[in-house]
C-alpha positions in Angstrom: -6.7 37.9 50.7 -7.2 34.1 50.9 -10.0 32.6 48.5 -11.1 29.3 47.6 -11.3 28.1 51.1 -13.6 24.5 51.8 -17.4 25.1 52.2 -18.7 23.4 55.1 -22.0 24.6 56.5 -22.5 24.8 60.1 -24.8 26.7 62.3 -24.1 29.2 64.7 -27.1 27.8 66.5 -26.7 24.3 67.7 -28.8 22.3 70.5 -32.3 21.8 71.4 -32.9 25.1 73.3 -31.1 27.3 71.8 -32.2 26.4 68.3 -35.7 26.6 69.7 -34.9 29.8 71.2 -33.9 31.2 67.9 -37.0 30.4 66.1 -39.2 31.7 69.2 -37.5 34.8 69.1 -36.5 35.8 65.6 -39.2 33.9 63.5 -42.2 33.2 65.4 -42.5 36.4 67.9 -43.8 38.3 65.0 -46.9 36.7 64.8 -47.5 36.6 68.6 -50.6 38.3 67.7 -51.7 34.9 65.8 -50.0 32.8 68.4 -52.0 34.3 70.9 -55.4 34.1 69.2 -54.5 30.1 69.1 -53.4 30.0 72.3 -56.8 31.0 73.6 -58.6 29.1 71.3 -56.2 25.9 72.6 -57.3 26.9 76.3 -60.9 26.6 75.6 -60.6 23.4 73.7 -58.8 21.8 76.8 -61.0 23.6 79.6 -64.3 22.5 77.7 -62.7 18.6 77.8 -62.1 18.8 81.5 -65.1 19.9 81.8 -66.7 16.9 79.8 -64.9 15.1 82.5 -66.2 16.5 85.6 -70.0 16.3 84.6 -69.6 12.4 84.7 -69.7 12.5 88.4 -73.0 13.9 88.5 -74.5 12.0 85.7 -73.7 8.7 87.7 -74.1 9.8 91.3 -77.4 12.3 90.8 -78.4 10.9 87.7 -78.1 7.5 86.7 -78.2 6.1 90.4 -80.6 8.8 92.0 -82.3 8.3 88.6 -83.2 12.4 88.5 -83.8 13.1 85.4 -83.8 16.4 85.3 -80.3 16.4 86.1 -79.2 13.9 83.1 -80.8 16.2 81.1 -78.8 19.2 82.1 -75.9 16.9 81.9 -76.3 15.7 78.9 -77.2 18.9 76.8 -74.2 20.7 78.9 -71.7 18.1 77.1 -73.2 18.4 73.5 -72.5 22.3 73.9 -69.6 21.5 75.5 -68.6 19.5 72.4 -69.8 22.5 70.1 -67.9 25.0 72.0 -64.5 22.7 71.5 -65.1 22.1 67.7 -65.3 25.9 66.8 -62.5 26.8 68.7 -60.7 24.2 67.2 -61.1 25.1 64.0 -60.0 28.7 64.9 -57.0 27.2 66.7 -56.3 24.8 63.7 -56.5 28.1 60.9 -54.7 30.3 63.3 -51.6 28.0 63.6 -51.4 27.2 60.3 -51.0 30.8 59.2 -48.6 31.1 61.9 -46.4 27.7 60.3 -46.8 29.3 56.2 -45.7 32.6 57.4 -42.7 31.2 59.4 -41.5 29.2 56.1 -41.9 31.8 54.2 -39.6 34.0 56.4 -37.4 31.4 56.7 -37.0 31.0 52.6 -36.6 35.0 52.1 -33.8 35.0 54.0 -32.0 31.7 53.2 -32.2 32.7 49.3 -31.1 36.6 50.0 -27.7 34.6 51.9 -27.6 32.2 49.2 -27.4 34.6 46.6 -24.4 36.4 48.3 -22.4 33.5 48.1 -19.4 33.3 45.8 -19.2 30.4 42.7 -17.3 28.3 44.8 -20.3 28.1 47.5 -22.5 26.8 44.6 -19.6 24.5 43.1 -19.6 22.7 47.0 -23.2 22.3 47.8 -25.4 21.4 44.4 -28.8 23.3 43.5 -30.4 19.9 44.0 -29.6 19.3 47.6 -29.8 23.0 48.5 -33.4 23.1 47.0 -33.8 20.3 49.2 -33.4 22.6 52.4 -35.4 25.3 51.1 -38.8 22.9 50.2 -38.3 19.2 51.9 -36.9 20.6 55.4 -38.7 23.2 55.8 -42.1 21.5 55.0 -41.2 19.2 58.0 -40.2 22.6 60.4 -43.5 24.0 59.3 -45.3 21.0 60.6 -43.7 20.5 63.6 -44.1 24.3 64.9 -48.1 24.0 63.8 -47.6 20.6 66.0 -46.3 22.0 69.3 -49.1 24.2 69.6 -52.1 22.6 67.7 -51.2 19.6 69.8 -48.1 20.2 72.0 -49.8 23.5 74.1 -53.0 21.8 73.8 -52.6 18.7 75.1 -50.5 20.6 77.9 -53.3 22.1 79.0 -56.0 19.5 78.7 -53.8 17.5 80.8 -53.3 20.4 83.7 -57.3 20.4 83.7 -57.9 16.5 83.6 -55.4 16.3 86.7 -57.2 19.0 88.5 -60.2 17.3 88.1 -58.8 14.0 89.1 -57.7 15.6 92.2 -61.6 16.9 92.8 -62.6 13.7 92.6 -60.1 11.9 94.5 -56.4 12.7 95.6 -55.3 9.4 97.0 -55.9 7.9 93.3 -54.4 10.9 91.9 -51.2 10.8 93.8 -50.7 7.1 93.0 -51.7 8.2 89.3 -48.7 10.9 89.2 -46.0 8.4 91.1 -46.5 6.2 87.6 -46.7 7.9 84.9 -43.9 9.7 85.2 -42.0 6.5 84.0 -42.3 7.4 80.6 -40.5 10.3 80.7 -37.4 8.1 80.3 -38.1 6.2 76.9 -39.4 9.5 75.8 -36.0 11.3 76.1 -34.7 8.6 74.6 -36.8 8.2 71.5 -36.4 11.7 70.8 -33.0 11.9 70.8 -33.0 9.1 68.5 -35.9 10.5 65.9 -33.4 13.9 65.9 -30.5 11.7 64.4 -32.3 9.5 61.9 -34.2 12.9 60.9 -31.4 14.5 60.0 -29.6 11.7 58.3 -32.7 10.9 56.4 -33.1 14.9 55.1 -29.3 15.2 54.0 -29.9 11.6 51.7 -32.9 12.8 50.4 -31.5 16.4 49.8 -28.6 13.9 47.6 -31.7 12.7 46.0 -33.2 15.1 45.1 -29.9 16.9 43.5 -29.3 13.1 41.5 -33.1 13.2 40.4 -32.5 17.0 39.1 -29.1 16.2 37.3 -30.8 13.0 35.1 -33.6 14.8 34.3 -31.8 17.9 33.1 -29.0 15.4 30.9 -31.6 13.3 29.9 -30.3 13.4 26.6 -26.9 12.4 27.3 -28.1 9.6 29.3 -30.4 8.4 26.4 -28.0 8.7 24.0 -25.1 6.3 25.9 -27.8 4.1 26.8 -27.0 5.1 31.1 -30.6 4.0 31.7 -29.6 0.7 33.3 -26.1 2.8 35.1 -28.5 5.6 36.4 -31.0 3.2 37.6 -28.5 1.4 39.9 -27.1 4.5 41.4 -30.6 5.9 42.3 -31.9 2.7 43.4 -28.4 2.8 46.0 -29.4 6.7 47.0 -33.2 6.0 47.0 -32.4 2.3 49.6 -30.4 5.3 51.6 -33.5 6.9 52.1 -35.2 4.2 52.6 -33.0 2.7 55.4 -32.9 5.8 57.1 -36.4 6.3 57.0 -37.3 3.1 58.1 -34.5 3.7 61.4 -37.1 6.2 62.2 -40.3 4.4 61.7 -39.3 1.7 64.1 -38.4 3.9 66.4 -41.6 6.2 66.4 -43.4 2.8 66.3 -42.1 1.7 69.7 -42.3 4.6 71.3 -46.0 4.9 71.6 -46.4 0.8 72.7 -43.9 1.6 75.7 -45.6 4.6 76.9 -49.3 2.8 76.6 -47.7 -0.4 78.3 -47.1 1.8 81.0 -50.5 3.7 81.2 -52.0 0.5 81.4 -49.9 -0.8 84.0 -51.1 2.6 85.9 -54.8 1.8 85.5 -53.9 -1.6 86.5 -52.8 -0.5 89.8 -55.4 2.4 90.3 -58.2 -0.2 89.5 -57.0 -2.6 92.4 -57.1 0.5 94.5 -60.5 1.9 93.7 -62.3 -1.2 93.7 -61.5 -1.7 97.7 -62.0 2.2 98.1 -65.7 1.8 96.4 -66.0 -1.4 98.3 -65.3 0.3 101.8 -67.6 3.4 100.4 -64.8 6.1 100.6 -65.0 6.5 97.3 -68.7 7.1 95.1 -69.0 5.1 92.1 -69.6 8.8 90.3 -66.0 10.0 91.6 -64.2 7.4 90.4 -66.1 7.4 86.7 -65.0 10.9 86.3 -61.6 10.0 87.5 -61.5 7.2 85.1 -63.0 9.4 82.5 -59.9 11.9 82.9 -57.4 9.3 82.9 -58.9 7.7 79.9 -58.9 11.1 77.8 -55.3 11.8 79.4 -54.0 8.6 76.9 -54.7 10.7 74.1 -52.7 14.2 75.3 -50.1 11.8 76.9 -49.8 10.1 73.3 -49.7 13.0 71.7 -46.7 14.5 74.0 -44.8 11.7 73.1 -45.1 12.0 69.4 -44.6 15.6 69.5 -41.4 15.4 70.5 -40.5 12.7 67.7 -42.0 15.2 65.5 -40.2 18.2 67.5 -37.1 16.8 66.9 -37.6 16.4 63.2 -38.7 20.0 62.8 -35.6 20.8 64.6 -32.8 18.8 62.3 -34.9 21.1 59.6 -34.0 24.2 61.1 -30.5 22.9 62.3 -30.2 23.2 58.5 -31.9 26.5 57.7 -30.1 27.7 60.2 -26.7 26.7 58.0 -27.9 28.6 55.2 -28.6 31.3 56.8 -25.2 31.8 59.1 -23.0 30.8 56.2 -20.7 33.4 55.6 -19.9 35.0 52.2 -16.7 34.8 51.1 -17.3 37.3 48.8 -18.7 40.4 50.7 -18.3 44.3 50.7 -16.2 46.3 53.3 -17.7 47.7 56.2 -17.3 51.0 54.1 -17.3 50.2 50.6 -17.6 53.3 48.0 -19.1 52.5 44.8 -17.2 51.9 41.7 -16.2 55.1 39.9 -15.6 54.0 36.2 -14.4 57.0 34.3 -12.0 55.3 31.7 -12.5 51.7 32.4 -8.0 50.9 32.8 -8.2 47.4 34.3 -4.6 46.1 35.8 -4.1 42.7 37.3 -1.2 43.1 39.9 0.7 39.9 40.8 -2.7 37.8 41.4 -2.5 33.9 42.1 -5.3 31.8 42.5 -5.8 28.4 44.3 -8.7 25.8 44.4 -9.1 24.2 47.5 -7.9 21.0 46.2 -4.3 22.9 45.8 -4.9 23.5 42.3 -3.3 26.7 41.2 -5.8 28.9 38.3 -3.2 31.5 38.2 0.3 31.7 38.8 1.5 35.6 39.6 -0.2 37.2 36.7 0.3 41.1 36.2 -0.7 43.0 33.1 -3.0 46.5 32.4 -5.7 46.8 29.8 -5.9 50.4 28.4 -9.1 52.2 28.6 -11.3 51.0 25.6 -9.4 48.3 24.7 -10.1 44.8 23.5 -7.9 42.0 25.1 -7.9 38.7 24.6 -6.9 35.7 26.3 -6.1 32.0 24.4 -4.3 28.8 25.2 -5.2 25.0 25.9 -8.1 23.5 27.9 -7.1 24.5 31.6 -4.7 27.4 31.1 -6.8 29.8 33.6 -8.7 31.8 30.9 -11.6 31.6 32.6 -10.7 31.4 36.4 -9.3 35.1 35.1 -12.6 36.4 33.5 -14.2 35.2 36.8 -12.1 37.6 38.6 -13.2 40.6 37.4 -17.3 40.8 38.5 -15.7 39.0 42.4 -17.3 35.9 41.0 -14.0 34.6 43.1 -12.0 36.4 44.8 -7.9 36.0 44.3 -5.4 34.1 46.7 -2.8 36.7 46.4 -2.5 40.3 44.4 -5.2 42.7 43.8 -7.3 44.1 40.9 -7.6 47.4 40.1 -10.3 49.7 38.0 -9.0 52.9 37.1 -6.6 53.0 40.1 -9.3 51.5 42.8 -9.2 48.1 44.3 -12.0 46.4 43.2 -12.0 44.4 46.6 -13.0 47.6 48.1 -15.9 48.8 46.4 -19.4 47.7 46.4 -19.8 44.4 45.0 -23.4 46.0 43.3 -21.8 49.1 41.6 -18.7 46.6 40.6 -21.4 44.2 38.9 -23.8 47.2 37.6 -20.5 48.4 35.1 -20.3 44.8 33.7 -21.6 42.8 30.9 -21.1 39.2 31.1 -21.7 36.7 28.1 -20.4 32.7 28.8 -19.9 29.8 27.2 -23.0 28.3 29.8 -25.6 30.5 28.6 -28.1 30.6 31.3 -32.0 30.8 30.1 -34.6 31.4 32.1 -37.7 29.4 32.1 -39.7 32.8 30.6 -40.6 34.3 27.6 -37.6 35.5 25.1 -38.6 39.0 25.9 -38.0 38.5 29.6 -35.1 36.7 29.0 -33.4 39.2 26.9 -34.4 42.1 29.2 -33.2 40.5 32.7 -31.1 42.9 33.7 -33.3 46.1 32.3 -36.4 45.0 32.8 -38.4 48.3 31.9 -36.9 48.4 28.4 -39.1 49.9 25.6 -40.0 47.4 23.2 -38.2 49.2 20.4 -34.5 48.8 22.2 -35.1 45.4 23.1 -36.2 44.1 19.2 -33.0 46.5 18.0 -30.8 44.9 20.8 -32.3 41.1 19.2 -31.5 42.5 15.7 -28.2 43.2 16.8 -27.4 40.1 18.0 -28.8 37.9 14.8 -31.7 37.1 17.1 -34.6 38.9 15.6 -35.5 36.5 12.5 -35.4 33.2 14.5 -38.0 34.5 17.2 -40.3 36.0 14.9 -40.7 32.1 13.6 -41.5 30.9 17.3 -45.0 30.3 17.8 -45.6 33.7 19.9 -42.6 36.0 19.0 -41.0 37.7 21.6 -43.5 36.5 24.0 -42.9 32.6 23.5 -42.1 31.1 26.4 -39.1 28.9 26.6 -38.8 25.8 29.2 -36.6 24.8 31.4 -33.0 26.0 30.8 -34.4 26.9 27.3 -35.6 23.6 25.9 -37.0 25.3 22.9 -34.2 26.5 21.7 -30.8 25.4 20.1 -27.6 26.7 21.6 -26.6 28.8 19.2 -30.1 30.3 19.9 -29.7 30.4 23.3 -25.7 32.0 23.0 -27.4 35.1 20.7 -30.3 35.7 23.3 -26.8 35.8 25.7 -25.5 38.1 23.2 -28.8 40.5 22.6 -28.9 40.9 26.9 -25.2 41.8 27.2 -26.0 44.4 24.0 -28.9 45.7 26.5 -27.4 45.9 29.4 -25.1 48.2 28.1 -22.4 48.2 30.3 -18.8 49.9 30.1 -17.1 46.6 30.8 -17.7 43.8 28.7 -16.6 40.0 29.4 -17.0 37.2 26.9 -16.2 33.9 28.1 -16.5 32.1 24.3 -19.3 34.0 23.5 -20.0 32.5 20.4 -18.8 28.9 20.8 -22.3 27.4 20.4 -22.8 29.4 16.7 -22.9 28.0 13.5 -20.4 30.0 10.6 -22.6 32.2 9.5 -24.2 33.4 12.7 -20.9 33.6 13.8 -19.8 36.2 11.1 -22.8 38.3 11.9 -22.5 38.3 15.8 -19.3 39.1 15.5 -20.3 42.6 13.8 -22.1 43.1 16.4 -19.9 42.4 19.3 -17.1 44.3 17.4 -19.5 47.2 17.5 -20.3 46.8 20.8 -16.9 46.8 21.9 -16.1 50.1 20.6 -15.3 52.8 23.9 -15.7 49.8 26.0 -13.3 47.5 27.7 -13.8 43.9 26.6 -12.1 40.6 27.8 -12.5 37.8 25.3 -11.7 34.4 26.4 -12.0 32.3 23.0 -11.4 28.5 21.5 -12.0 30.0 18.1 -8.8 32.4 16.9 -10.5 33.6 14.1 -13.1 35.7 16.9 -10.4 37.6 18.3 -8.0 38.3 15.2 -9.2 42.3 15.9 -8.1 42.5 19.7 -5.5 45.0 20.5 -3.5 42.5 22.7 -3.7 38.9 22.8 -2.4 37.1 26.0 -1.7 33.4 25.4 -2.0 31.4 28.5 -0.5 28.0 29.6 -0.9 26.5 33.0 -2.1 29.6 34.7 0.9 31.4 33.4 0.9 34.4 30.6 3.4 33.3 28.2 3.2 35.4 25.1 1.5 38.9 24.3 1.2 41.2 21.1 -1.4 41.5 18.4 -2.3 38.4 16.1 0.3 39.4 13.4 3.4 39.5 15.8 2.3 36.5 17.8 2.1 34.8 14.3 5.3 36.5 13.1 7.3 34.9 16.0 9.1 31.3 15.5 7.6 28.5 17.6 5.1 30.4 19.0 2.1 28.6 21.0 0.0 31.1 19.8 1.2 30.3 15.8 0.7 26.5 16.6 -2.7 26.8 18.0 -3.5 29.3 14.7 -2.1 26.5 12.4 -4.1 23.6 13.6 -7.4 25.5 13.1 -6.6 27.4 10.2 -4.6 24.9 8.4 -1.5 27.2 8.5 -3.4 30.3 6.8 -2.5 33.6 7.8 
């Protein structure tokens, strides 16, 4: 089974229909309900307009020239209701759409972050948390607005212009028809502008997601970059990323700020024209002064829809270089995933046996190189050697965190690779090295994985782990909550709240990837009680710096260069001459047995 493979994201849904398409149909037909309501709403805004447009004929002709006043009365009142009637529908048009565009991000998010959380380590080692929150917030915000655009304005203006040509024709087809042969002209530099929007938008959202990942990883390290006085280093690589931004926002700007001059340059042309025309046509008296004021009235208001078309589809093109990259999320396969028929786990010993597994990065790195050994039911293992012999690329194997280039895994006699990843991860207890805290309260954080634990198991579970004294002096106990990846705390803290949710989770499997790196002596001593306890009946994987942690396993593999070199208990690996395992145990014990 390969693993490791390059992660590059790309759609299954590409182009400017079909990626429309797919957003029509999957995301926004379930609120055709809403979509409909603003639809009807956007049809009353337009007809009342073209109506506003059509009463100027009488208002010159039997009005203002006839002088009846009875008839600029009507007029007159008719277009202030008319005006009332468009301003409450609207509003309803405006409220309806923009339900429609929160409830279509909000789909969207659900199911990006239930595909992004099936994604294997490697996924998450390829595409940052920075630049993938990006997608989620910054791209999505401009999606949102771009769907509330095409029918707020796009639909809208659609329509006002079908009714402000139909009353053009009423007043005068000739003008019309001369009207229609022009305009039409900008339909060129619009393609074009759009086209060009779509690129600079999605160049733009891909250097701000980088951004936005660079802003996050500072912020996090600020300490590290205070301490080695980076200030000045950091500042000159966001300033390069942040001019990035700013050059590709700018391509845009200037782009969206010529579109709009062309297409008025040629509307005016048009009226240029049609006002050469019509003044012979009134001149001649085939054509009433009242006729051509309305028609002049609808051509006028037709800048504004006409405008607006044009900008939607800058902004429509945006929206969909936004969902061009939803899209990515969402069709990006797992490596990682169950069979089409996977049976969960059924632990009854917990026997774990590697058989002849390799693993390779994608870089051609190899983690592991053949590696085969069992692990009796109950027993504690451990696995030693230098910085980058594979000790924890092998712990990593065991919950599918990865899955192996070559060989197989196996539970008490099943391939792990063919049961349900859930019921795999439900029999394991996990503590690393990179503890992770959860910006909560200690009680939450210590009862993530069983969150309806009675109080009494949880505070036993703290004891256990040497936690229990330290929150008490927090300023609200068990309900103090903690920051951002645990601010609050120290990291020997934050290892023993690691520790007390492994002790209750209570799993059969137990992995600890230097579980107690981060503790002082002392706490150390007393953890290690704990864990030793805790590691009675169960089958527990140790991967350890410190040799003194894992003196009690039953085995103890020593690793080198993603080989197993030597095996046995502490006293024979120590009892054997030149031993990497004796070496390592002399330069931290100072050659104490």
């Amino acid at each position: 089974m390969a693993a490791h493979r390059p992660y590059h994201l790309n759609t299954l849904t590409t182009g400017t229909w079909p990626v429309m398409r797919r957003l029509g149909v999957s995301y926004l037909w379930p609120f055709r309900a809403q979509l409909g309501w603003a639809m009807m709403a956007m049809l009353i805004v337009a007809a009342a307009l073209s109506m506003q447009a059509h009463l100027i004929q009488p208002l010159f002709d039997n009005g203002l020239i006839d002088r009846k006043i009875g008839v600029m009365n009507t007029v007159i009142f008719t277009l202030l209701g008319l005006t009332l009637i468009r301003g409450i529908a609207a509003y309803y048009q405006a409220n309806f759409m923009e339900g429609v565009g929160q409830r279509l991000i909000a789909s969207l998010q659900e199911e990006m972050y239930r595909n992004t959380l099936k994604q294997s380590l490697g996924f998450f080692a390829a595409h940052p948390s920075g630049t993938l929150t990006s997608r989620f917030v910054a791209d999505l915000y401009r999606l949102k607005y771009a769907t509330t655009q095409i029918v707020n304005g796009g639909l809208r203006d659609v329509a006002t212009i079908i009714g402000l040509t139909l009353n053009m024709f009423m007043q005068d087809w000739q003008l019309t028809l001369i009207t229609l042969m022009i305009l039409p002209l900008s339909i060129i530099p619009i393609r074009r502008f759009g086209k060009l929007i779509r690129k600079y938008s999605r160049q733009n959202q891909e250097v701000t997601a980088l951004l936005s990942h660079h802003l996050q990883q500072t912020m996090q390290h600020i300490r590290q970059v205070q301490s080695f006085t980076a200030e000045k280093f950091e500042q000159k690589r966001t300033s390069a990323i942040i001019q990035d931004v700013l050059t590709n926002t700018l391509k845009a700007v200037r782009v969206r700020a010529l579109s709009s001059p062309v297409v008025e340059l040629i509307g005016t042309a048009a009226i240029a024209i049609i006002l050469l025309y019509a003044s012979r046509r009134i001149a001649d008296g085939t054509l009433s002064p009242g006729a051509f004021a309305s028609f002049m009235a609808s051509l006028v208001m037709l800048s504004r829809p006409l405008k607006g078309i044009t900008n939607l589809n800058n902004n429509l093109q945006e929206g969909l270089a936004a969902a061009q990259r939803a899209f990515e999320l969402i069709d990006a396969k797992p490596e990682l995933k169950d069979l089409p028929k996977a049976l969960p786990l059924q632990l009854k010993k917990g026997e774990i046996t590697f058989e002849d597994i390799t693993l390779t990065y994608p870089d051609g790195t190899v983690a592991l190189d053949h590696i085969s050994f069992t692990i009796p039911a109950g027993h504690t293992v451990a696995f030693v050697g230098p910085s980058g012999a594979g000790k924890s690329s092998l712990i990593n194997l065991v919950p599918r965190f990865y899955g192996p280039s070559s060989g197989r895994i196996l539970i008490d006699g099943q391939d792990i690779s063919a049961v349900s990843l859930t019921s795999l991860r439900e029999k394991i207890a996990l503590v690393s090295q990179d503890v992770a805290i959860f910006d909560d309260t200690i009680a939450h954080n210590i009862a993530y994985a069983a969150p309806k634990t009675a109080e009494e198991d949880l505070h036993n579970a703290a004891k256990a782990a040497a936690a229990h004294s330290f929150i008490l002096e927090q300023p609200f106990g068990y309900e103090t909550m903690l920051g951002e990846n645990g601010v609050r705390l120290s990291g020997g803290q934050k290892q023993r709240l690691a520790i007390a949710r492994a002790l209750l989770k209570n799993a059969p499997l137990l992995l600890l990837d230097e579980a107690t790196a981060s503790l002082d002596t002392q706490s150390e001593q007393d953890i290690q009680k704990s864990i030793q306890s805790l590691a009675e009946g169960r089958t527990t994987l140790m991967v350890a710096h410190r040799l003194s942690t894992i003196t009690h396993a039953h085995t103890i593999y020593v690793m080198d260069k993603g080989r197993i070199i030597e095996s046995g208990s502490h006293r024979s690996l120590l009892a054997r001459k030149d031993s990497l395992y004796k070496k390592l145990w002399a330069a931290q014990s100072g050659g104490l047995s």
